[in-house]
DRENMI-450916 format. One record per residue (C-alpha): x, y, z; residue in one letter. Coordinates in pm, 1 decimal, decimal comma. Layout:
! DRENMI-450916
{node {X; Y; Z}; 'a'}
...
This chain:
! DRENMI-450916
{node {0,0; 0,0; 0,0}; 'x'}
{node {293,8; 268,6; 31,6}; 'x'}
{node {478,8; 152,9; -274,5}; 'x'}
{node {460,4; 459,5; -545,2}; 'x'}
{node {174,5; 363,5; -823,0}; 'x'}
{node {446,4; 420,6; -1103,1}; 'x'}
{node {679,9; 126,9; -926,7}; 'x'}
{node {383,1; -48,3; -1103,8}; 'x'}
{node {219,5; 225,0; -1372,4}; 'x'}
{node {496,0; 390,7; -1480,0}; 'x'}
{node {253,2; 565,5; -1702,7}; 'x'}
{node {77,2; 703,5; -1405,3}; 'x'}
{node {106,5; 1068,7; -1399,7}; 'x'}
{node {-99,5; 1343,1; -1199,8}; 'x'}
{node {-106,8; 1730,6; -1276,5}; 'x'}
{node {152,9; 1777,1; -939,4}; 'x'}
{node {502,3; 1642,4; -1030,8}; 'x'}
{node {556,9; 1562,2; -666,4}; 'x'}
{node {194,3; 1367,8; -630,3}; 'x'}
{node {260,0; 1200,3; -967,8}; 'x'}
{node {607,8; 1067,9; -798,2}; 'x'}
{node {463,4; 987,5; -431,4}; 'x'}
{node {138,9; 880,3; -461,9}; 'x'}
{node {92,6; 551,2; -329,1}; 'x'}
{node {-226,5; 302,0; -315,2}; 'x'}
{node {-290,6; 439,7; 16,1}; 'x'}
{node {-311,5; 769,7; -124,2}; 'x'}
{node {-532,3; 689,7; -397,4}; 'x'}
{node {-771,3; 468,7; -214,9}; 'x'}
{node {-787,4; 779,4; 107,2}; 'x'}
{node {-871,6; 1010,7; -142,2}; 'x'}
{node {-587,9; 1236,2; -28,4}; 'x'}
{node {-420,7; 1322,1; -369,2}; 'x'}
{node {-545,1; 1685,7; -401,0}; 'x'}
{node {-809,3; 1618,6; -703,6}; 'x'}
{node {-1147,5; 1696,1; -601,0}; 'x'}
{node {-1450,0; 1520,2; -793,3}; 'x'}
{node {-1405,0; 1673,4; -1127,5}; 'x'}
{node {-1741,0; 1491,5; -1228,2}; 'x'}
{node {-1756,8; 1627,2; -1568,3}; 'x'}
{node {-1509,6; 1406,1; -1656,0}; 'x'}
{node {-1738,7; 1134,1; -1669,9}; 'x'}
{node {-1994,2; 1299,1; -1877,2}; 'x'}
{node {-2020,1; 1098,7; -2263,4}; 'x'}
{node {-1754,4; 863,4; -2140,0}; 'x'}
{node {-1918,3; 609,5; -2370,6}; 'x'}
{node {-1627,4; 588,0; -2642,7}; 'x'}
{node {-1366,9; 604,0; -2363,4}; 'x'}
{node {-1181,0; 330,7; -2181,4}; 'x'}
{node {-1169,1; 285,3; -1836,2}; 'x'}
{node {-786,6; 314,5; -1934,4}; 'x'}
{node {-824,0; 617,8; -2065,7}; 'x'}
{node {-983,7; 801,2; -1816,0}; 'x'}
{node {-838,3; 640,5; -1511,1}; 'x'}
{node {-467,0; 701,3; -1659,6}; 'x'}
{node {-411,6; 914,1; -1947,4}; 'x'}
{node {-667,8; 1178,2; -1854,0}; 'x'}
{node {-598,9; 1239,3; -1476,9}; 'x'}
{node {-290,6; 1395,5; -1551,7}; 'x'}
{node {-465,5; 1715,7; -1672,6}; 'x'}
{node {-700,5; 1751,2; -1388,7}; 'x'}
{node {-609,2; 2025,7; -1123,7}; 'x'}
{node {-552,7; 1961,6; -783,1}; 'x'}
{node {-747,6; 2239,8; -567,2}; 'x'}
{node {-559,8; 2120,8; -224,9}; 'x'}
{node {-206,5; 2004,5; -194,2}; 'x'}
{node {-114,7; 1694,3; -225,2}; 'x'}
{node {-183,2; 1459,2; 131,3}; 'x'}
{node {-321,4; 1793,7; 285,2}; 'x'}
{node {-665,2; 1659,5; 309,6}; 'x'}
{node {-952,9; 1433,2; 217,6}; 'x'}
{node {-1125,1; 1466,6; -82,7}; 'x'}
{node {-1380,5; 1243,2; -247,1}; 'x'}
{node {-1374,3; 1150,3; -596,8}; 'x'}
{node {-1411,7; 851,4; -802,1}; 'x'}
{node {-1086,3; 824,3; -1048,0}; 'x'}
{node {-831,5; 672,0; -848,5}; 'x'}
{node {-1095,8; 370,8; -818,0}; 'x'}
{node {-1059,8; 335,7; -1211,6}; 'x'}
């Protein structure tokens, strides 16, 4: 659970170079990266993979909190 996610994704990238390099499962699963909901990211998702919303789209989202600073719910680490 505190392994970085690109040990295993190297692909894995957020918006903050410092989240992208220390996230960890426990970080994704406590909802403690800094991304809030960002919901309309899921709107006409229909043509997309879960691949390419989960991992090659996060990257441009905005964190509105730093990174580990706080709780925030939101479904796209769960992808």
């Amino acid at each position: 659970l505190d392994t970085p996610i690109r040990t295993y994704m190297p692909e894995f990238e957020l918006f903050d170079p410092v989240a992208t390099m220390q996230a960890t499962t426990r970080d994704l699963l406590c909802h403690r990266t800094g991304l809030p909901r960002h919901e309309f990211m899921w709107v006409h998702w229909d043509d997309l993979s879960r691949e390419d919303l989960a991992v090659y789209r996060i990257r441009h989202l905005k964190n509105n909190i730093p990174f580990r600073s706080g709780f925030q719910y939101q479904n796209h680490m769960y992808g």
